[in-house]
Rosetta silent file (secondary structure, phi, psi, omega in degrees, C-alpha in Angstrom):
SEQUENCE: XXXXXXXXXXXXXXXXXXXXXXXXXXXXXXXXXXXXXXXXXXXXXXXXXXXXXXXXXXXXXXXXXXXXXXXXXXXXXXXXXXXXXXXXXXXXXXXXXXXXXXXXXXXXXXXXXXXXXXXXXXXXXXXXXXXXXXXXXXXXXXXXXXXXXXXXXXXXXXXXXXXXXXXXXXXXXXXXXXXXXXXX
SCORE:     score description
SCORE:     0.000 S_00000001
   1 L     0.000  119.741 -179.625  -27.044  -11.586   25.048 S_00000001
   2 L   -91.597  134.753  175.628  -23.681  -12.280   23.678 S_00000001
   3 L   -89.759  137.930 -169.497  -20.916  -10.320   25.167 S_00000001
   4 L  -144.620  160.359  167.625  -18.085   -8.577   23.380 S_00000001
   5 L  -127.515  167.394 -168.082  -15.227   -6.167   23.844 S_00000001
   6 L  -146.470  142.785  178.615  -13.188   -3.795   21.693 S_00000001
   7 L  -114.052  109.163  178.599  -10.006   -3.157   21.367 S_00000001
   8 L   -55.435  151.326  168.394   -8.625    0.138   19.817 S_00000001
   9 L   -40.274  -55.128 -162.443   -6.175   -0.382   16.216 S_00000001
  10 L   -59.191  -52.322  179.962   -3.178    1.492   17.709 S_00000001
  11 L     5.920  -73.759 -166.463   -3.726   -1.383   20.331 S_00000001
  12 L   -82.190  146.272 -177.224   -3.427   -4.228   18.918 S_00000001
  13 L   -58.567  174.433  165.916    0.252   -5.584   17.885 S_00000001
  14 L  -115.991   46.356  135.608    1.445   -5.210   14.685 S_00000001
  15 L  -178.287  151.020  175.216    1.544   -8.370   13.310 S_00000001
  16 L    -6.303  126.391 -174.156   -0.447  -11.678   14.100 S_00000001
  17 E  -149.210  123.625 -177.065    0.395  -12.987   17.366 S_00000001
  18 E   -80.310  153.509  146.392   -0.814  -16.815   18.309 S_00000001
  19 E  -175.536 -140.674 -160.619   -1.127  -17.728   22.185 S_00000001
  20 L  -119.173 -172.109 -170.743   -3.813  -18.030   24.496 S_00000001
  21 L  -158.413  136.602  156.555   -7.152  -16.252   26.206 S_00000001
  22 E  -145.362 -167.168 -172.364   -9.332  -16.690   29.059 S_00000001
  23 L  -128.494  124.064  165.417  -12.637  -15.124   30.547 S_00000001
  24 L  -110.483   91.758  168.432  -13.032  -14.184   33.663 S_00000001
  25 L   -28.342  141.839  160.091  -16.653  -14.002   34.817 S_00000001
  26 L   -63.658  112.487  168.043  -18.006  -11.458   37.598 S_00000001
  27 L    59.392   33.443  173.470  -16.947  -13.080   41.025 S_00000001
  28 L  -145.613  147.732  170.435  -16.224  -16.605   39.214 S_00000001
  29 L   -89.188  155.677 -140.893  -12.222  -17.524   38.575 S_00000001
  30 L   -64.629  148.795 -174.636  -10.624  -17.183   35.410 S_00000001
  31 L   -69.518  175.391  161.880  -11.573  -19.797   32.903 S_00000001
  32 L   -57.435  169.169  155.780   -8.830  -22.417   31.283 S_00000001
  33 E   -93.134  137.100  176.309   -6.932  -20.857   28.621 S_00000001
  34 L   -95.448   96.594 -134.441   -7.761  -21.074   25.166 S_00000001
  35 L   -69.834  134.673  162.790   -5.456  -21.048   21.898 S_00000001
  36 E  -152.006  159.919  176.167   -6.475  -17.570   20.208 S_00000001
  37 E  -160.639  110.003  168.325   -4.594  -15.161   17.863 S_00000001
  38 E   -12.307   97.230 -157.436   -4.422  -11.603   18.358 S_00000001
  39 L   -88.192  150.734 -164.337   -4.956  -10.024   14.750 S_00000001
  40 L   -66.143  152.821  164.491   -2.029   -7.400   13.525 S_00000001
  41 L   -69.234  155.595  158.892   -3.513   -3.611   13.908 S_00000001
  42 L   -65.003   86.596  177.793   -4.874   -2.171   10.416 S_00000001
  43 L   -63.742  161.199 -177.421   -2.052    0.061    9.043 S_00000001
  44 L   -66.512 -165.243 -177.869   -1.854    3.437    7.790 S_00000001
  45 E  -158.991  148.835  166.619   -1.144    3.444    3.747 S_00000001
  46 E  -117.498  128.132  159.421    0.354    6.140    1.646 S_00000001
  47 E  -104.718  148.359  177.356   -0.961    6.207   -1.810 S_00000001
  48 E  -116.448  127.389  159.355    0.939    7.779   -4.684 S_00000001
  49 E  -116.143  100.025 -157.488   -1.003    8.455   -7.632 S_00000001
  50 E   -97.431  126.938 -172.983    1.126    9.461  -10.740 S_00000001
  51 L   -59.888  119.148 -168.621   -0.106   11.673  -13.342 S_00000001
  52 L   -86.126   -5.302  170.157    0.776    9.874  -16.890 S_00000001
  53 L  -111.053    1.710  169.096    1.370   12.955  -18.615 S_00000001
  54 L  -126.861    0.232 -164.598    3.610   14.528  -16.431 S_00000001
  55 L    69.884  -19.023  170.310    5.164   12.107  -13.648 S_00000001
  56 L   -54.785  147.443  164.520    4.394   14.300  -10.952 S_00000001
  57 E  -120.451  127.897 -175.211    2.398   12.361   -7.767 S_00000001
  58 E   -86.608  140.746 -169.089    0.041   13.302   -5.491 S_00000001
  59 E  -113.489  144.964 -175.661    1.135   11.590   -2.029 S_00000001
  60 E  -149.312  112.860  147.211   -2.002   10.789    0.409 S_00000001
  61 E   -78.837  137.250  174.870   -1.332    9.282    3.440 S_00000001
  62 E  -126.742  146.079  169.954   -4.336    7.445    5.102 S_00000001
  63 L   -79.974  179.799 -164.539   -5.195    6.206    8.480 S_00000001
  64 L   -58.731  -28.177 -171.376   -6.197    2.901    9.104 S_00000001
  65 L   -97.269   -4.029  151.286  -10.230    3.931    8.879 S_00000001
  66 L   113.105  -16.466 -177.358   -9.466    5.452    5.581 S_00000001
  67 L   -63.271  162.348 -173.071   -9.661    9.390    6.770 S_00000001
  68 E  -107.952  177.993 -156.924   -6.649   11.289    5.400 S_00000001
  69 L   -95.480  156.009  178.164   -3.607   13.035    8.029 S_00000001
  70 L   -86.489  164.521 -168.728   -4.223   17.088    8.469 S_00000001
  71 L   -73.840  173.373 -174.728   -1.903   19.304    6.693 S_00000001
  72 L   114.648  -20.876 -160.612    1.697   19.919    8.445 S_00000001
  73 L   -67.823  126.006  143.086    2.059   15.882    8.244 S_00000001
  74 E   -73.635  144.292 -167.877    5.319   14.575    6.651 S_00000001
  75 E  -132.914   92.329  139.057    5.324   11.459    4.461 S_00000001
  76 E   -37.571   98.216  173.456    8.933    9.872    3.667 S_00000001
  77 E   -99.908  167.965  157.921    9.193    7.493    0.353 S_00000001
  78 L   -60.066  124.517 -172.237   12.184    5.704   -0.965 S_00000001
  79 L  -129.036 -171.340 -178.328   14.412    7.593   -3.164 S_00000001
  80 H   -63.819  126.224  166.518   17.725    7.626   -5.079 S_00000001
  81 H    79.240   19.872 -169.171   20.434    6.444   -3.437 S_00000001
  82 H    75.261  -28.083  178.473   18.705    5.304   -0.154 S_00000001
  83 L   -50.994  127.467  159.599   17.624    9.052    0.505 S_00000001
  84 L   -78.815  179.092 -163.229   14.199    9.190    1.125 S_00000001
  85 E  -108.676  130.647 -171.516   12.148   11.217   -0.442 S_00000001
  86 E  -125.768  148.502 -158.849   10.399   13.841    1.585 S_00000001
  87 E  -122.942  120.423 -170.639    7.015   15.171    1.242 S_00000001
  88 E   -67.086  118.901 -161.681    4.511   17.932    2.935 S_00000001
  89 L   -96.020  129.248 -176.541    1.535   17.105    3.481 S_00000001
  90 E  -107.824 -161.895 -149.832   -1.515   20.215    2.523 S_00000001
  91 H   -43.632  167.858  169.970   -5.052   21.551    2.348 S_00000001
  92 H    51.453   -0.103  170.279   -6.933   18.393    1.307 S_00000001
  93 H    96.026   10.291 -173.653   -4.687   15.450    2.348 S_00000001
  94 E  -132.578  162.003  147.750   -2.612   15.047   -0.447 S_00000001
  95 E  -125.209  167.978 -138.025    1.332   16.609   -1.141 S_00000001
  96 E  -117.361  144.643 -165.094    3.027   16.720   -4.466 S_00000001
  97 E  -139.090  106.581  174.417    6.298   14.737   -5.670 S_00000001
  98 L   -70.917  157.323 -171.023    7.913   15.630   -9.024 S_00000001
  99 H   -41.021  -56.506  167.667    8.741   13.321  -11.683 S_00000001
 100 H   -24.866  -39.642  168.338   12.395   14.575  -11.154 S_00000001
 101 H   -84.833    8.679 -177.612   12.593   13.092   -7.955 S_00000001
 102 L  -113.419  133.166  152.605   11.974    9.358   -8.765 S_00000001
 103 L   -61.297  179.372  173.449   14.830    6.809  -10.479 S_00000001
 104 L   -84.652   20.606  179.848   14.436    4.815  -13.290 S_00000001
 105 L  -149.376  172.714 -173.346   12.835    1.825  -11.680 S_00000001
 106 L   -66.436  152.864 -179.091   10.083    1.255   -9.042 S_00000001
 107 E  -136.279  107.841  150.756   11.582    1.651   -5.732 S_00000001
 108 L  -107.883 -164.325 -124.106   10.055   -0.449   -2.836 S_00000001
 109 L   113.587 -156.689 -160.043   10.281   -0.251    0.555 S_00000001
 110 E  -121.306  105.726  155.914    9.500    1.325    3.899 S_00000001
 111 E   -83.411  176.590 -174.981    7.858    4.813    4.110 S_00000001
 112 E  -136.640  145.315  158.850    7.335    6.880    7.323 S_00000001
 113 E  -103.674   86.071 -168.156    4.163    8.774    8.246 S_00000001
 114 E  -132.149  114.400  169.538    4.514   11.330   11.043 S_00000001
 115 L   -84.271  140.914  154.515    1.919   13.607   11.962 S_00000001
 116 L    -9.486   72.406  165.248    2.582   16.968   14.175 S_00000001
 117 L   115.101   27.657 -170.535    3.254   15.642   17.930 S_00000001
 118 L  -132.607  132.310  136.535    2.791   11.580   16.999 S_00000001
 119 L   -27.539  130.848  169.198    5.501    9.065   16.544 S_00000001
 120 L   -58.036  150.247  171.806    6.346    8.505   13.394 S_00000001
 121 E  -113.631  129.457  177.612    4.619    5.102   11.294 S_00000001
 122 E   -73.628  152.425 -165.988    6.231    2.989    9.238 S_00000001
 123 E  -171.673  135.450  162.993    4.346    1.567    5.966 S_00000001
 124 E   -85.158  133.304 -103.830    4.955   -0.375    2.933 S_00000001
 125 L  -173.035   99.843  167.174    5.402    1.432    0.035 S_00000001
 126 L   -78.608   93.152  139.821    6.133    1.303   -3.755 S_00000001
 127 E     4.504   78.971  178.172    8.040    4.191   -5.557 S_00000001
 128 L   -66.822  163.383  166.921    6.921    4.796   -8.911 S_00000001
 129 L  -108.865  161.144 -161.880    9.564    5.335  -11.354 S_00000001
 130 L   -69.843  137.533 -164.463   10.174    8.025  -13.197 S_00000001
 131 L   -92.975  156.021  121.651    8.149    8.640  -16.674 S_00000001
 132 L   -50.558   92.812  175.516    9.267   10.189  -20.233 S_00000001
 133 L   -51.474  -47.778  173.827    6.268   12.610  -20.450 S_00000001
 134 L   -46.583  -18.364  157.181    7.423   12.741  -23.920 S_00000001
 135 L   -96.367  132.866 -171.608    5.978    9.377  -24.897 S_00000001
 136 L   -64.575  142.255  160.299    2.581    8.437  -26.150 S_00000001
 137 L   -61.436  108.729 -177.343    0.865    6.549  -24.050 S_00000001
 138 L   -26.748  128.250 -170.811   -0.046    2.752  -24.180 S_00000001
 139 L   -57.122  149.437  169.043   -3.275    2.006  -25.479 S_00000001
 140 L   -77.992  128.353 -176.605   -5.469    0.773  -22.191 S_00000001
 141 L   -63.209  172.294 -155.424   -6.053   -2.874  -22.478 S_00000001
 142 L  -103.633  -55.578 -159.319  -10.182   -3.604  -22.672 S_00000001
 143 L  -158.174  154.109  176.913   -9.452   -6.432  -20.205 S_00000001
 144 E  -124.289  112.472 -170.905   -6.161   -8.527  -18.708 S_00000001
 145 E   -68.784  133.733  168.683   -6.929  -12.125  -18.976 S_00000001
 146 E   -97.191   53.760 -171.151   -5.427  -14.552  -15.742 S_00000001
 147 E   -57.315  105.254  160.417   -5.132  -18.152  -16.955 S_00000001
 148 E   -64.929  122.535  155.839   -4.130  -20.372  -13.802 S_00000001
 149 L   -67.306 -178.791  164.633   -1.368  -23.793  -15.166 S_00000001
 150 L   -67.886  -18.382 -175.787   -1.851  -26.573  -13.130 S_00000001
 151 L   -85.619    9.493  165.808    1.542  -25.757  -11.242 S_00000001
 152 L   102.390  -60.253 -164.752    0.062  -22.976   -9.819 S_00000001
 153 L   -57.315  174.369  168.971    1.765  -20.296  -12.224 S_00000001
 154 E  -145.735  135.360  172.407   -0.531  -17.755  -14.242 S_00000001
 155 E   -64.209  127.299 -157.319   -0.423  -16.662  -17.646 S_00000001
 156 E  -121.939  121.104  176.640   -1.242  -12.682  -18.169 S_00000001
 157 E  -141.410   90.258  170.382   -2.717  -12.026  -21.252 S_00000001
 158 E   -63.194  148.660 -166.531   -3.473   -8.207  -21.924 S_00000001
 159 L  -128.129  139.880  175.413   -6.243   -7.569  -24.558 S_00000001
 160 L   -86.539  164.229  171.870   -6.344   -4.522  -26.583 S_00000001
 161 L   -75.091  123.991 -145.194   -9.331   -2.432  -27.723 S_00000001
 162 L    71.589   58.037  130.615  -10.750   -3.975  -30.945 S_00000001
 163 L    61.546   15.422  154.659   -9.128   -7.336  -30.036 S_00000001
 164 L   -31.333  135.371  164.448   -5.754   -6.395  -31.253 S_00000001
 165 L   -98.520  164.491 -167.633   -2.726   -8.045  -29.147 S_00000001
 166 L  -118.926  146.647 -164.092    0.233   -6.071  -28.100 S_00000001
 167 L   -40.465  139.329  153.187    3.905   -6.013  -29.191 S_00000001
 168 L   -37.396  136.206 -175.679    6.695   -8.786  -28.007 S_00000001
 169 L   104.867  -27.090 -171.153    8.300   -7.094  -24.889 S_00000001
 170 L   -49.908  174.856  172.286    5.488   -5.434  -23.636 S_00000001
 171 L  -132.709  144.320  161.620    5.206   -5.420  -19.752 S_00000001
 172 L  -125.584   99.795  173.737    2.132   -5.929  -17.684 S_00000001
 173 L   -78.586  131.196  166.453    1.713   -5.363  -13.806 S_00000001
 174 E  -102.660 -153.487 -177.811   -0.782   -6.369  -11.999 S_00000001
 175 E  -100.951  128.397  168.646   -1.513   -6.003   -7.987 S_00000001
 176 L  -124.550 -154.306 -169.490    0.736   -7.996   -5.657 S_00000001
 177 L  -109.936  128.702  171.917    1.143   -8.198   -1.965 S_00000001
 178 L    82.981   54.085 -176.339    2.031   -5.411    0.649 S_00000001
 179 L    67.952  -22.948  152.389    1.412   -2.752   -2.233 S_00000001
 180 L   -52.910  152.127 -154.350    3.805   -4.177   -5.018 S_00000001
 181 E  -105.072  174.459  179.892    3.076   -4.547   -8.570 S_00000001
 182 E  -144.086  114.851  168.838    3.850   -8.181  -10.159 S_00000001
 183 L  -108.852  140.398 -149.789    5.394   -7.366  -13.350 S_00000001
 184 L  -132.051    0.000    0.000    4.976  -10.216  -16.379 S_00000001
């Protein structure tokens, strides 16, 4: 029978921490220690998902297991000027952000999550920036091609529907690390 133990999220630190472990047996002394390293807790996440014809965002904070915070919760994003921006959260887990309140560029940074009676949580966080509702929208690419060079870089090649290519200038973001877009 292999033996194991568990360790709650809030537990564990939050971020990767190398040193050492031992076992200590019933009525036997503690074993040598053994290089091990402590994995970061699972953080909460706020997602913003912004509505392309108006810029408005629904804000959803999640815990680490994916359930969403009850309403009452406040969720801080990054806003103009260093202000954040702050948002309630209601019935269903999500609260509402108007276009109006986002600049003209992505804003990252550190949000805060603080449910009713809890310390507040810190999270990383992308801004969107604020849309022109007033513009048609960009056709949706079919597929966004990833070409690896040998140095490591990668070439982004969006493909339009009917195999069209898209104007000099365009911009294409993908997914990057800690919630940031990689813009080409």
């Amino acid at each position: 029978m292999m033996v194991q133990g568990q360790y709650q999220n809030d537990k564990l630190p939050k971020t990767d921490k190398p040193g050492t472990g031992t076992v200590t047996e019933p009525n036997k002394a503690p074993s040598k220690p053994v290089n091990v390293t402590t994995p970061a807790r699972k953080p909460s996440t706020i997602e913003l998902e912004q509505d392309p014809k108006t810029g408005d965002v629904a804000a959803t904070p999640k815990k680490p297991d994916g359930t969403t915070y009850p309403p009452g919760t406040t969720v801080e994003i990054p806003g103009k000027n260093g202000t954040p921006i702050v948002v309630t959260i209601e019935d269903g887990g999500k609260g509402k952000v108007s276009n109006d309140d986002f600049t003209e560029d992505k804003t990252p940074g550190t949000g805060t999550i603080t449910e009713k009676g809890k310390d507040p949580e810190e999270v990383k966080v992308e801004t969107p920036k604020r849309i022109d509702p007033t513009l048609p929208e960009t056709d949706a690419p079919t597929d966004i091609a990833i070409t690896r060079k040998e140095n490591g870089d990668a070439i982004v090649t969006p493909k339009k529907p009917g195999g069209g290519t898209y104007p000099p200038e365009t911009k294409v973001e993908i997914s990057g690390e800690d919630g940031k877009t990689i813009e080409a």
